[in-house]
C-alpha positions as CSV (number, residue, x, y, z in Angstrom):
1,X,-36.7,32.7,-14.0
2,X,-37.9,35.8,-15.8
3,X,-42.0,35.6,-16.0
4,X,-43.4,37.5,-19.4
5,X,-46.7,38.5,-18.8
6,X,-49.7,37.8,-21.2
7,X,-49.8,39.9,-24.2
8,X,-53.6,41.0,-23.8
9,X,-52.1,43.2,-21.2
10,X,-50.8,45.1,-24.0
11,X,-54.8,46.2,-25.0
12,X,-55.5,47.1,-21.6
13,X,-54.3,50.9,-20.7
14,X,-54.0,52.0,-17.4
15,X,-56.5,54.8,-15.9
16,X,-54.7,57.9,-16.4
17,X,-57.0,59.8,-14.0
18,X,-55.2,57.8,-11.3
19,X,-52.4,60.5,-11.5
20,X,-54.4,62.9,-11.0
21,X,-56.1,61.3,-8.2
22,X,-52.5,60.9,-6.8
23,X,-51.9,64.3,-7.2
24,X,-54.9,65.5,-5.7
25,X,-54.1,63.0,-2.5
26,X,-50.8,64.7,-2.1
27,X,-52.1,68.0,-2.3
28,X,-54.4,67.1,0.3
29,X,-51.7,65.8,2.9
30,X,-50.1,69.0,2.3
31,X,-53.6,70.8,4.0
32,X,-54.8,72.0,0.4
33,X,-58.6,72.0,0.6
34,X,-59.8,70.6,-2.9
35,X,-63.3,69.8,-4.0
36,X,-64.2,66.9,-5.5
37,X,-66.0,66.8,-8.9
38,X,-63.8,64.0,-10.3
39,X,-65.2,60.8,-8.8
40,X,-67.7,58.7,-10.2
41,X,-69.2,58.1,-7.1
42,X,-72.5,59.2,-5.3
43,X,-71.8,61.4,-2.2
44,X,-74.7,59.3,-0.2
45,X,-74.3,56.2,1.0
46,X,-76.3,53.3,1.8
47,X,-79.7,54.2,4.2
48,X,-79.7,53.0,7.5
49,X,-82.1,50.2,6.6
50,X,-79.2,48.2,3.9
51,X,-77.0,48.9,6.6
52,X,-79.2,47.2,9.5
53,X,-80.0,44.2,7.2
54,X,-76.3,43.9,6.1
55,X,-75.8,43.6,10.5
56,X,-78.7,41.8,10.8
57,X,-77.7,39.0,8.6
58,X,-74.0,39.1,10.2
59,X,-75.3,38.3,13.5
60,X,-77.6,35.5,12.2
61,X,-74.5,34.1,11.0
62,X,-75.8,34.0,7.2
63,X,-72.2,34.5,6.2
64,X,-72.2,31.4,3.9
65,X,-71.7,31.1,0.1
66,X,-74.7,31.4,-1.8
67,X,-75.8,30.2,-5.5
68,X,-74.0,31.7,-7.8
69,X,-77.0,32.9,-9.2
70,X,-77.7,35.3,-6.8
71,X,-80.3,35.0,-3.8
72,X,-83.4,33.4,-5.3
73,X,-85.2,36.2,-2.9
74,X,-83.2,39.2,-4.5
75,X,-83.6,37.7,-8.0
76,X,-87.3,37.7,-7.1
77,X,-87.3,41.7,-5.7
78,X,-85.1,42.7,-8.8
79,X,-87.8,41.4,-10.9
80,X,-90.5,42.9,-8.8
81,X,-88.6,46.4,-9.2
82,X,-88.9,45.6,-13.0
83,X,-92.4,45.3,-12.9
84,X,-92.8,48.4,-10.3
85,X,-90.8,50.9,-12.1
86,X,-91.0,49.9,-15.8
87,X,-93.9,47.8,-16.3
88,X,-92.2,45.1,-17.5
89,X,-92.6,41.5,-17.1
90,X,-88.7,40.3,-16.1
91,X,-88.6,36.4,-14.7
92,X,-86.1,36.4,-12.1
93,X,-85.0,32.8,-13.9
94,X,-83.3,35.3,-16.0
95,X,-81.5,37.5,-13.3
96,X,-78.1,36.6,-12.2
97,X,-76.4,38.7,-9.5
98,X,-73.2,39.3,-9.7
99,X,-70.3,41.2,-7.7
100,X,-70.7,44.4,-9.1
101,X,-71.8,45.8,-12.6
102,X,-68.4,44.8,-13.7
103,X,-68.7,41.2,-12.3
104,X,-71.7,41.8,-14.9
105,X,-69.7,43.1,-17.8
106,X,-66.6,40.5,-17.3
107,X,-69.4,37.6,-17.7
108,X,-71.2,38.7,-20.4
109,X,-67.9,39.7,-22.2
110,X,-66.5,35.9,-21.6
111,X,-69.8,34.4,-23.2
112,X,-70.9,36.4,-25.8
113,X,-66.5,38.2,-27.3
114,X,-65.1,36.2,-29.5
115,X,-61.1,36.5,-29.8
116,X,-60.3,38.4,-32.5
117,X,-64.2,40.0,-32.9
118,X,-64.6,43.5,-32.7
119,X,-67.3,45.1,-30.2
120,X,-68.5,48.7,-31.5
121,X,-69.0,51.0,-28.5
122,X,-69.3,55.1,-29.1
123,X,-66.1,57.7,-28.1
124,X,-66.3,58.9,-25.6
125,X,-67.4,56.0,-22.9
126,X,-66.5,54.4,-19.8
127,X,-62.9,52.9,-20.4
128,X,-63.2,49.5,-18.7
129,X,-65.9,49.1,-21.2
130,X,-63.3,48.2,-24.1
131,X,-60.7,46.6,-21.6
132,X,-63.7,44.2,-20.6
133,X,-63.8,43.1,-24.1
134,X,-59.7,43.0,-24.7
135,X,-59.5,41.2,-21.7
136,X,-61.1,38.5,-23.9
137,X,-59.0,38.9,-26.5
138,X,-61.8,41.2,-28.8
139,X,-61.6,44.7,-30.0
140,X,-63.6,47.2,-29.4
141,X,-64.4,49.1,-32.0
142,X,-64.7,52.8,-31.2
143,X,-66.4,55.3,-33.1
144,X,-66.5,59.4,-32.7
145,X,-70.1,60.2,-31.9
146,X,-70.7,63.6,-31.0
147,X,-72.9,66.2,-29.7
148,X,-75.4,65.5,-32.9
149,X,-75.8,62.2,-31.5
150,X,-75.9,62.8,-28.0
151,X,-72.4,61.2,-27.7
152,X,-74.3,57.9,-28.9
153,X,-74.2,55.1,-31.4
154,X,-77.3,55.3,-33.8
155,X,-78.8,52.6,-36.0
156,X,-76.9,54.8,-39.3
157,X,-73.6,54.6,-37.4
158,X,-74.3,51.0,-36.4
159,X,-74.9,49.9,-40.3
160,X,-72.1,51.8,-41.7
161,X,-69.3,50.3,-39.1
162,X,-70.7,46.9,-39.5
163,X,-68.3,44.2,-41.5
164,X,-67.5,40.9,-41.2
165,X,-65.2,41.4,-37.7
166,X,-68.3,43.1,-35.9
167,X,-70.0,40.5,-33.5
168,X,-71.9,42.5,-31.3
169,X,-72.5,46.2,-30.0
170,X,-71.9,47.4,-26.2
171,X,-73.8,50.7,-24.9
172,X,-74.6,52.6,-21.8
173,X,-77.8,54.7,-21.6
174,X,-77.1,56.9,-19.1
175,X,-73.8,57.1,-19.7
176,X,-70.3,57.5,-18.0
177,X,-68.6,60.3,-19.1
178,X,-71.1,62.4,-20.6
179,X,-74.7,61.7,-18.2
180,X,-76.8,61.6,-21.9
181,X,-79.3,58.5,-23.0
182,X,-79.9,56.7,-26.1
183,X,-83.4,57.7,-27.4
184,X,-86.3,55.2,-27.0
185,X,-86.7,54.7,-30.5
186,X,-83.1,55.1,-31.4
187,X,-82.3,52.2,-28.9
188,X,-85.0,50.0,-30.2
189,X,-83.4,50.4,-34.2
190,X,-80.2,49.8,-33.1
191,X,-81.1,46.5,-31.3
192,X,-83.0,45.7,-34.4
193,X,-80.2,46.0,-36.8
194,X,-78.0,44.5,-34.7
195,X,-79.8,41.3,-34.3
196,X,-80.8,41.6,-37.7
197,X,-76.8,41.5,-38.1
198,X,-76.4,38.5,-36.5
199,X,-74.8,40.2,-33.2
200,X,-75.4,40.4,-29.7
201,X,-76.1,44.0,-27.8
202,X,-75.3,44.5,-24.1
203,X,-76.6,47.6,-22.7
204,X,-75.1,48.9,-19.6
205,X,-78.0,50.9,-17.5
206,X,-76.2,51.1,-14.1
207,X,-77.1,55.0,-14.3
208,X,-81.4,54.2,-15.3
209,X,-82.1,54.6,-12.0
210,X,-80.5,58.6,-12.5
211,X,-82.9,59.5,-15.2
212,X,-84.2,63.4,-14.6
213,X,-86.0,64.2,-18.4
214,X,-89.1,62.0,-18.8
215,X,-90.4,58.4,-18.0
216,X,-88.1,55.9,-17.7
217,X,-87.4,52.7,-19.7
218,X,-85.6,49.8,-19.8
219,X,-83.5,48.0,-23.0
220,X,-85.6,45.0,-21.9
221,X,-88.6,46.3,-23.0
222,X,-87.1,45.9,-26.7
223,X,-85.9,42.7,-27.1
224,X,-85.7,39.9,-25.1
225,X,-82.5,39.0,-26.3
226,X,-81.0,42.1,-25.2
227,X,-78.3,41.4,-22.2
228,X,-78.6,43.9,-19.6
229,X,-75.9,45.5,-17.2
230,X,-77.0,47.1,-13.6
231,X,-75.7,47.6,-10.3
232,X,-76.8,49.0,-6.7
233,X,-73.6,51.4,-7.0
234,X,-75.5,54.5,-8.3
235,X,-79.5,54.7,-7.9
236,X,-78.6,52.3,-5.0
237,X,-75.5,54.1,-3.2
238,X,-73.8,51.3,-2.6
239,X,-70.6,51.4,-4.1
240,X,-68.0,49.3,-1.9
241,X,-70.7,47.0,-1.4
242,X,-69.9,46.0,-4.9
243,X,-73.1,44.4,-6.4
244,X,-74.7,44.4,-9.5
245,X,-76.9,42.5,-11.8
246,X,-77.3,41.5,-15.4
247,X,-80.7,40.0,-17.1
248,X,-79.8,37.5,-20.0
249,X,-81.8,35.2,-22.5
250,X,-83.3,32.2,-20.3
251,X,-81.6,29.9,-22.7
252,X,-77.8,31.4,-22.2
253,X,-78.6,31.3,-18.2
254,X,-77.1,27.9,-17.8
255,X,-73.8,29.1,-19.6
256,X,-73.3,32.1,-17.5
257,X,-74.1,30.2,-14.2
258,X,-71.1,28.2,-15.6
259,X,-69.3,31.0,-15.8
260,X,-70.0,32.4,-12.7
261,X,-69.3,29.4,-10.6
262,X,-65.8,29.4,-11.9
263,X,-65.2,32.5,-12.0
264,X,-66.4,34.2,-9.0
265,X,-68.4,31.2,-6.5
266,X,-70.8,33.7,-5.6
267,X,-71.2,37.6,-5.1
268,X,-70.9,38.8,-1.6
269,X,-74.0,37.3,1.0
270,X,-73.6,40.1,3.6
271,X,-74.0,42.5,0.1
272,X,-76.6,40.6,-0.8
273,X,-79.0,40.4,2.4
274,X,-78.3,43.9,2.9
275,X,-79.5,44.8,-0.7
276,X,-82.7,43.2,-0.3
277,X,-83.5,46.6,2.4
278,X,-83.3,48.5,-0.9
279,X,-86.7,47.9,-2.2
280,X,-88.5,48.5,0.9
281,X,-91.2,51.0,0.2
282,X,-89.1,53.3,3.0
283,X,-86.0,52.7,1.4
284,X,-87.3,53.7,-2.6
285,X,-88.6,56.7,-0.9
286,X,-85.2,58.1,0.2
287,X,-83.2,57.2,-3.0
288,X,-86.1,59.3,-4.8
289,X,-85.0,62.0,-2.6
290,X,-81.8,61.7,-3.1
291,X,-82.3,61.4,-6.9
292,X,-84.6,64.6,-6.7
293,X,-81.4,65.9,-5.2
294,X,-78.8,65.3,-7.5
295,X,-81.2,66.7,-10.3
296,X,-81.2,69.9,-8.2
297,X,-77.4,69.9,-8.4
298,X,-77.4,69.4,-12.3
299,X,-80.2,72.4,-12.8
300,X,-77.6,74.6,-11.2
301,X,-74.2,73.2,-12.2
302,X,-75.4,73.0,-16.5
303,X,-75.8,76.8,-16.6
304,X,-73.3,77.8,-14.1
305,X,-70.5,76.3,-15.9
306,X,-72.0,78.0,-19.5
307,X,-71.6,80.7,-18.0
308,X,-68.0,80.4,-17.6
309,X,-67.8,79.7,-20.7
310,X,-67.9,75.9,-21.2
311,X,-69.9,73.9,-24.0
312,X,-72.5,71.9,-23.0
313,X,-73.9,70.9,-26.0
314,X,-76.1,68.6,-25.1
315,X,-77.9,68.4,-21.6
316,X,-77.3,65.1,-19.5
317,X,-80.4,63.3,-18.9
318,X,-78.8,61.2,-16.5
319,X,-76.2,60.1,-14.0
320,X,-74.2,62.9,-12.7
321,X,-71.7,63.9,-14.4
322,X,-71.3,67.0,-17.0
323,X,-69.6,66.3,-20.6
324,X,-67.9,69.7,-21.3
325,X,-66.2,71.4,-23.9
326,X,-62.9,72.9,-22.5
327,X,-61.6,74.1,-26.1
328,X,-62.2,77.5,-25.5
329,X,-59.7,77.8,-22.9
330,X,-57.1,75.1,-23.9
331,X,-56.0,72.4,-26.8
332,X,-55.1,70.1,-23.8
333,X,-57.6,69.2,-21.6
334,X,-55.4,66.7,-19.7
335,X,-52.4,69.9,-18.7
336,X,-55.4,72.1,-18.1
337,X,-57.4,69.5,-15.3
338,X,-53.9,69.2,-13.8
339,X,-53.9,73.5,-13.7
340,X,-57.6,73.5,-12.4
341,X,-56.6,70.9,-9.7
342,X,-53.5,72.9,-8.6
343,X,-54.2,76.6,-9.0
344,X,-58.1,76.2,-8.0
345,X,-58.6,73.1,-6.1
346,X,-61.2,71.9,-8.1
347,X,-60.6,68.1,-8.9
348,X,-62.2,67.5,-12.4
349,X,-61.2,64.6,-15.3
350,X,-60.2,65.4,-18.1
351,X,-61.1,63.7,-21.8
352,X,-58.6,61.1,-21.9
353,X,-59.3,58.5,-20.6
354,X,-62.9,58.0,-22.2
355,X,-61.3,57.7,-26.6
356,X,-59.6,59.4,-28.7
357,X,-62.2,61.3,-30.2
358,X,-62.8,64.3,-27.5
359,X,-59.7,63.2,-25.5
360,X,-58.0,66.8,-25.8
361,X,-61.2,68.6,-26.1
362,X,-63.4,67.6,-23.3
363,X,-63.4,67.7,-19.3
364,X,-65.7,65.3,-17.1
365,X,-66.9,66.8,-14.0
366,X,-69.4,65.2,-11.3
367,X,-72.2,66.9,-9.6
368,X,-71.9,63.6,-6.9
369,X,-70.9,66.5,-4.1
370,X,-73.2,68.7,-1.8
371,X,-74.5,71.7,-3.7
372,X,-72.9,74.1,-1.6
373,X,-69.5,72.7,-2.8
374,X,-70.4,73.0,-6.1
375,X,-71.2,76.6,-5.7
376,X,-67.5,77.3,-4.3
377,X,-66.0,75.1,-6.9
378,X,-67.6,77.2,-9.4
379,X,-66.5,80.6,-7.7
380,X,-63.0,79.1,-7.3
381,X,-63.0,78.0,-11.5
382,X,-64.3,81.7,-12.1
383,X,-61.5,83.0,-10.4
384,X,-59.2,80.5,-12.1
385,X,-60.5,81.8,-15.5
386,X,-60.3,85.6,-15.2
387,X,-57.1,85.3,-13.8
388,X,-55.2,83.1,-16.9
């Protein structure tokens, strides 16, 4: 019996930096050294301390399914690292935890996406953000924002793209590709006309934690309405681990525990024990090391790669990665990450899989690697350019 599968598929486009992950893997096998600047990934890993919790709780045998909530005790210390870091006031009655950031982003899509309802997001951006939203039968709506608006929605753009398919608005402060924030005041207009709209906004902030340029903040200082997307991938450096969070309206709780239960039981418990290590007083002390770290690596990757004759026009605030004009040395930024990956061994991503808008134009690279190996990446893509 021939099976055909679901048309939504058809919204849904595969990661096209997967060949070149392919590539680079077969490269490898065949004893090419390559550095990595293409994954979105932090080189550290979980401290000692998540990992002796995650053992500790394995050998006390607390291996069972918990509420689908989420730990009440790690709803309790993510609302405690609310009040210790941003000064806000965040009831964990409003926390659910969730198996990973896009656990997060697949539950908040399923309550709040309407089939048929567009979902305006800015080009460039993280690509599962608009599959989330197909995979609920909406559209995302994307719209070219460039380097005059930090690669970001504004409340102008937000007002002129509005009409009557528009239900809601889905951002990422940091964000993945280009490691620049939405304004404090910016943020808090756009939420403003959004609501004002009628819509919902879901802001993804699994980057905050990766803020270098001034005091950190929080979507949920704004609005209380605003649904918010984290994770202990990034700030946390727990990636496999695949945890994440996401702070809701207490009156839409009930709805998403729903969801939740169907959809997932219950994130990870051996995740979930371990994660509650993370906001030990020891444990915040090394990821602010590490963080202090990886802005180190930016200070010296922004003007190295300048200098080679990139465009950076804007400088990331956050995360790790670098947004940068390639156009200078190609109209294809796809054939030339494939030629950087072969002829220098430098693994970077190129444009397009993040929209349209800068998919020819623009190369992702991630400063997620030791700093030494992003000083030999950078004498390797000198090299590569004199000799074109």
């Amino acid at each position: 019996m021939h099976q055909n599968l679901a048309a939504r598929l058809d919204n849904i486009a595969p990661f096209h930096v997967m060949e070149l992950m392919k590539m680079a893997a077969e490269l490898e096998k065949q004893g090419r050294h390559l550095i990595h600047m293409g994954i979105g990934e932090p080189d550290f890993t979980a401290p000692q301390a998540v990992i002796d919790a995650a053992a500790t709780a394995m050998a006390a045998g607390r291996l069972q399914y918990t509420s689908a909530l989420g730990l009440p005790a790690l709803r309790t210390a993510i609302s405690q690292h609310y009040h210790d870091v941003f000064g806000l006031d965040v009831p964990a009655s409003r926390i659910i935890v969730t198996a990973g950031a896009s656990a997060a982003l697949l539950l908040a899509c399923a309550a709040l996406v309407e089939p048929g309802r567009e979902v305006l997001m800015p080009d460039p951006c993280y690509p599962c953000n608009r599959h989330f939203v197909a995979a609920f039968e909406g559209r995302a709506k994307l719209i070219a924002s460039g380097p005059d608006h930090r690669f970001q929605l504004t409340e102008e753009i937000v007002r002129q793209q509005w009409d009557e398919r528009s239900s809601g608005v889905l951002l990422a402060s940091p964000s993945n590709p280009t490691g620049t924030s939405i304004e404090h005041e910016e943020l808090g207009k756009i939420v403003a006309a959004v609501k004002e709209l009628g819509g919902f906004s879901i802001v993804d902030e699994i980057y905050q934690g990766l803020t270098y340029d001034g005091a950190p903040f929080s979507a949920l200082s704004l609005d209380e309405d605003v649904v918010v997307i984290n994770s202990f991938s990034k700030y946390f450096n727990m990636t496999g681990w695949r945890l994440g969070w996401l702070v809701v309206p207490e009156r839409i709780v009930p709805a998403l525990e729903k969801l939740a239960q169907n959809l997932f039981i219950c994130p990870s418990s051996i995740a979930q024990y371990a994660a509650l290590a993370c906001f030990e007083p020891a444990t915040i002390a090394i990821y602010e090391e590490r963080k202090a770290e990886f802005k180190r690596r930016r200070d010296y990757i922004v003007p190295a790669l300048r200098e080679l004759g990139f465009g950076i026009p804007v400088m990331p605030d956050g995360a790790f990665y670098v947004y940068a004009d390639c156009s200078s040395f190609t109209d294809d930024a796809d054939a030339f990450a494939k030629q950087v990956l072969n002829e220098a061994g430098v693994v970077i991503v190129p444009g397009l899989d993040f929209g349209p808008a800068t998919a020819t134009s623009y190369v992702r690279l991630s400063y997620a690697n030791s700093l030494e190996n992003l000083q030999e990446a950078v004498a390797r893509l000198k090299k590569f350019l004199a000799d074109r």
